[in-house]
N, C-alpha and C positions, 0 to 999 in steps of 0.2 A: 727626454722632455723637450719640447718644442716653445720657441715663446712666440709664435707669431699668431695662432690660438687661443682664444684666454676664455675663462671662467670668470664669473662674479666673485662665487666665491671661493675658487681656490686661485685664481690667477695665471693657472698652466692648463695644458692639452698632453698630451701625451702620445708621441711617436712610437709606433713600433714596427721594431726593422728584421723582421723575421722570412726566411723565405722566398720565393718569388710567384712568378708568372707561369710562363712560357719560353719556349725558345724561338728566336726570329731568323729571319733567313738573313745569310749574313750579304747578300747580294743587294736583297729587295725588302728587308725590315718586314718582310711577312713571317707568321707562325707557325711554325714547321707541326708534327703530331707531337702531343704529350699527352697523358691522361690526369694532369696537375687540372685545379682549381683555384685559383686565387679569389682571395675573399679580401673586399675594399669598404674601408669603415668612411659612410659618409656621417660626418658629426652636424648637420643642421637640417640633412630630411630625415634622419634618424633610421636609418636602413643601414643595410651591406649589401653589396653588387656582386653577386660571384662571374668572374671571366672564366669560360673555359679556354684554356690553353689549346686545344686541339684546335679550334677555328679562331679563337682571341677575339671573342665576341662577349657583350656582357647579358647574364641571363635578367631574371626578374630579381627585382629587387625585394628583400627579404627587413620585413619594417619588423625592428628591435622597439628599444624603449625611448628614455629622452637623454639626447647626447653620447651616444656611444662614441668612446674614445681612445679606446685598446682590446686587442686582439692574439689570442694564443689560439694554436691548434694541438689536437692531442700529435704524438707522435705516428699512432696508426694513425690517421687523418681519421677518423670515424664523426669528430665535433668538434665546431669553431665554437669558442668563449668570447663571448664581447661583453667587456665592463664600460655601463651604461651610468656615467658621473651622475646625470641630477635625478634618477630615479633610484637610485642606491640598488640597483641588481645588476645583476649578470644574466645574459641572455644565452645558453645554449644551441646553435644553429648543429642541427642533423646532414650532415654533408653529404649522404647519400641522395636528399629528396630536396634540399636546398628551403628544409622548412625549422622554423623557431620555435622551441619548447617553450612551457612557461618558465617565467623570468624566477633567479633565484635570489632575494635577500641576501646582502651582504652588511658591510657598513657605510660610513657617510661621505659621498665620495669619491669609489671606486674611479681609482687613475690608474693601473699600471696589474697586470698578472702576467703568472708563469706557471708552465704544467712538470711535472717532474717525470724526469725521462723514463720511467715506468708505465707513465697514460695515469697515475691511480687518482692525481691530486692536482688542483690546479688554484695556486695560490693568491689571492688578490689583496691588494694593497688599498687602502679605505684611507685617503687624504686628510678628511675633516673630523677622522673619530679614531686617528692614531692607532688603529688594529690591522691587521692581515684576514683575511677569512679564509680559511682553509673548505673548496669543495669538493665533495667524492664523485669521481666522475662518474661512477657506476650507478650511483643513485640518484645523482644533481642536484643532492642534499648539501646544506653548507653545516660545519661542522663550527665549534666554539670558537670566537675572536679569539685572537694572539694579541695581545699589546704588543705594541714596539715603543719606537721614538715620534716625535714629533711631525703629524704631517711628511708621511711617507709616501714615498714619491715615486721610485723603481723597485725592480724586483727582480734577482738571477738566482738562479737555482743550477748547484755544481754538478759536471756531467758524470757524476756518478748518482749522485740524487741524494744523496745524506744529508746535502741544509741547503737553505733559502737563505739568502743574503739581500737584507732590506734598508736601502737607502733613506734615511727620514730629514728631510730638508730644514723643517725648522728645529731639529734639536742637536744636527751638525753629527751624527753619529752613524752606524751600520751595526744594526739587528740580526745576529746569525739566529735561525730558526732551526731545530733539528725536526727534518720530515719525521722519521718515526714515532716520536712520540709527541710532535707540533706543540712543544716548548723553545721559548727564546732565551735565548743566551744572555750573556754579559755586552752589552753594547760594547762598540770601539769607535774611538771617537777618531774620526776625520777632519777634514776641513770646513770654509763655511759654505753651507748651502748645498752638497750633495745632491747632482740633479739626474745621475747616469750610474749605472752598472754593469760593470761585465767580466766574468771568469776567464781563465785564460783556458784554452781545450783540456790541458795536459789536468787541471784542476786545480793548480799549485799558487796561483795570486786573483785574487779578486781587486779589481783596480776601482775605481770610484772619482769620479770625474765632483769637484766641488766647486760650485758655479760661481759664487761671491756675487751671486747677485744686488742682494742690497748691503752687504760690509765685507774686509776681510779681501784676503786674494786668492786670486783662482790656480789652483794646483788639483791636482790628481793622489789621490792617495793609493798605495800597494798594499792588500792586506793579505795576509801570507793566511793560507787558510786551514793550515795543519794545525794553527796556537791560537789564531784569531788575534795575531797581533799586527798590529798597524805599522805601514815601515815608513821612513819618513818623505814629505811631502814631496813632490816631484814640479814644479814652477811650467804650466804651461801658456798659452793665449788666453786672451780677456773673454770670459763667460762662455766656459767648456760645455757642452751640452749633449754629448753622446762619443761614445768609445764603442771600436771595433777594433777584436785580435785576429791576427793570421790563423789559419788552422792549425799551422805546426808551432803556435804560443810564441814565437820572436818576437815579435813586433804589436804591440798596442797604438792603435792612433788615435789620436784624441781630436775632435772639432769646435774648434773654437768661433764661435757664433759672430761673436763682436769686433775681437780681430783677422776675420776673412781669412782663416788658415784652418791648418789642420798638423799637428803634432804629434811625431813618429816617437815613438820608448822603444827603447831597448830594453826586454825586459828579465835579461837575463844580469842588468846591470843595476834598472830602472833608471836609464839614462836620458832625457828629454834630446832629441835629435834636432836638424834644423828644419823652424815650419815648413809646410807647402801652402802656398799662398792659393788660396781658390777663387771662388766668386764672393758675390757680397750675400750677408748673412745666410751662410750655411748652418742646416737645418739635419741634416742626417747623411750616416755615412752605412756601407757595408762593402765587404769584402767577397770575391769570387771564390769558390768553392777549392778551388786551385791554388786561391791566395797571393794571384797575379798583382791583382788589380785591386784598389778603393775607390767605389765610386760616392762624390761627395754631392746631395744634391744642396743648391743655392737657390734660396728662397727668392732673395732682392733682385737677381740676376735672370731668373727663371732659365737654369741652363744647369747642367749635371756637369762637374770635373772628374775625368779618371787619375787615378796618383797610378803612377808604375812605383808598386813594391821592393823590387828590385831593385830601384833608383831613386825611390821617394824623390820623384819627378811628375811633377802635376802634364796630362796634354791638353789638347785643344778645349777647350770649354763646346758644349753640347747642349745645344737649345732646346726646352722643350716645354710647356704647357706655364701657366702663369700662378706662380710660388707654388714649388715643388716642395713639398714637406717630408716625406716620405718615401722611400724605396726598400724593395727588395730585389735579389736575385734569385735564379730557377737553381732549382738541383744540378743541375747538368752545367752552372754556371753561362750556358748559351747567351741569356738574356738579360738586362737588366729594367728593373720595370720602376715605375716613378710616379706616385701621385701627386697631380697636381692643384694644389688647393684652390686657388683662384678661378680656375678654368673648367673644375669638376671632369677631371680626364687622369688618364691613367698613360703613361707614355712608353713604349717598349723602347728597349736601347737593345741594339747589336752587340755584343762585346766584343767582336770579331774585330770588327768595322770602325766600334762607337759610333753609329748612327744611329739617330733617331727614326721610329715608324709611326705608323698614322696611329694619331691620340683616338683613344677607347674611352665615351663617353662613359660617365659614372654617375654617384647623385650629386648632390651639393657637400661644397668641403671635404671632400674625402682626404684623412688624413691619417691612416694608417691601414696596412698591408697586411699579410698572411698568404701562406701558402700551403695545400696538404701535400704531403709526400710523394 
């Protein structure tokens, strides 16, 4: 979740940090060949931009509905899902022909999905009407609400695929969903304000970042996902707002929005480490495919910080387009790519290098990412 974005009426935007671009040349910030497409949700002309990575140009813009604000792709990349907040669907995009099916009902709301590692199901999280909607991707039928908890907010689904694990902000708790039969569990209560989610590779802890937005203090919750029991709180920076794990599950980092950091776990301890201080209001984090590197982008700063993993050592700060909301990384980890909400530009980073290459115009606000495989 992002707070630099707002709704009337839910008050959030929703980040998603999935995927990336392209890869750049590590000389000249040019794009080398891929056959990737990155697909770029602009939330106020109401479109998505697809780049293709082989020339890192943006094609035609592809008009959704009103306010799209999150973005999954199947696993085969075959279709991008964009959940459209004030029109309550979800839009379909056919990634082969870069065209928009009709829009599919959900509930009221849609802030946040997830597709399950299968392709079969792709899960969305309904803000203002406390339900999930379960869609079948094969038909692009939406299948019967799930209740959860109160104004749910994120959505991770375990990389085996057997449940969905749903964050719900105002009732402070985490809704395990079982895919097979898309029945919800016994809530587990967390901390206040849950605004983030994410499993760790191995499948064994789903972490849960609790924002304390408006009461309560901001900690991370462990939820150990074999019993569904909550472990106890973990004490990080002032209004946490997204978590990313290494690939090989060490390391959880948590970004702390308000105090310009970013908080390393040990999560074979769940031991909170010492911050890395980044830019001013950081907005989203992800990790290299390698798990080298965090790259953190900063809103207030308009510039990206790499954390060395290795060192949880922040370097140079990396200038690029004006309030970076959003990024993702390419497969091949080459690239890191950054949307820039103020500026409507999409920004390629080197990872080689860390430098930045020439900004890929987009629509307006674009503030979340996607990549197909």
């Amino acid at each position: 979740m992002a707070n630099r974005i707002t709704k009337v009426s839910a008050g959030f935007a929703v980040v998603v940090l999935t995927g990336g671009i392209s890869a750049a040349s590590a000389s000249q910030g040019a794009v080398t060949t891929s056959t990737s497409t990155a697909y770029v949700v602009n939330q106020t002309s109401n479109t998505v931009t697809p780049i293709s990575a082989t020339t890192s140009t943006a094609g035609m813009a592809i008009t959704v509905v009103l306010v799209p604000d999150a973005i999954a792709i199947t696993p085969g990349g075959g279709t991008a899902y964009i959940a459209n907040f004030h029109s309550n669907d979800v839009t379909p995009i056919r990634t082969a022909t870069n065209t928009a099916g009709k829009p599919i009902k959900v509930g009221v709301g849609p802030v946040a999905l997830a597709v399950t590692p299968n392709g079969r199901t792709v899960y969305v999280a309904n803000f203002n009407s406390n339900t999930v909607t379960p869609i079948s991707t094969a038909t692009n039928t939406a299948g019967r609400p799930i209740k959860v908890g109160a104004n749910p907010d994120a959505i991770a689904i375990t990389p085996g695929g057997g449940t969905a694990y749903v964050a719900n902000f105002g009732s402070n708790t985490v809704t395990p969903i079982r895919t097979a039969t898309n029945t919800a569990g016994r809530p587990v209560n967390v901390g206040s304000e849950p605004d983030a989610i994410a499993i760790t590779p191995s499948g064994a802890t789903v972490y849960v970042a609790n924002s304390a937005r408006f009461a309560g203090r901001p900690t991370v919750t462990p939820i150990r996902a074999a019993t569904n029991t909550a472990g106890r709180s973990i004490s990080v920076g002032l209004l946490p707002l997204a978590i990313a794990i290494t690939p090989d599950s060490h390391t959880a980092y948590v970004l702390n929005d308000a105090s310009q950091e970013v908080t390393p776990i040990r999560t074979a301890t769940n031991q909170a480490l010492k911050p890395v201080l980044v830019g001013a209001l950081p907005d989203a984090i992800a990790i290299t495919p390698g798990g080298g590197t965090a790259y953190v982008a900063n809103f207030g700063s308009g510039t990206v910080t790499p954390i060395s993993t290795a060192t949880n050592t922040a370097g140079k700060a990396i200038t690029v387009g004006a309030g970076p909301i959003a990024l993702a990384i390419t497969p091949n980890g080459r690239t890191a790519y950054v949307a820039n909400a103020n500026s409507g530009t999409v920004t390629p980073i080197s990872t080689a290098t860390n430098t930045a290459g020439k900004a890929i115009t987009v629509g307006q606000l674009p503030n979340a990412i996607a990549i197909t495989p």
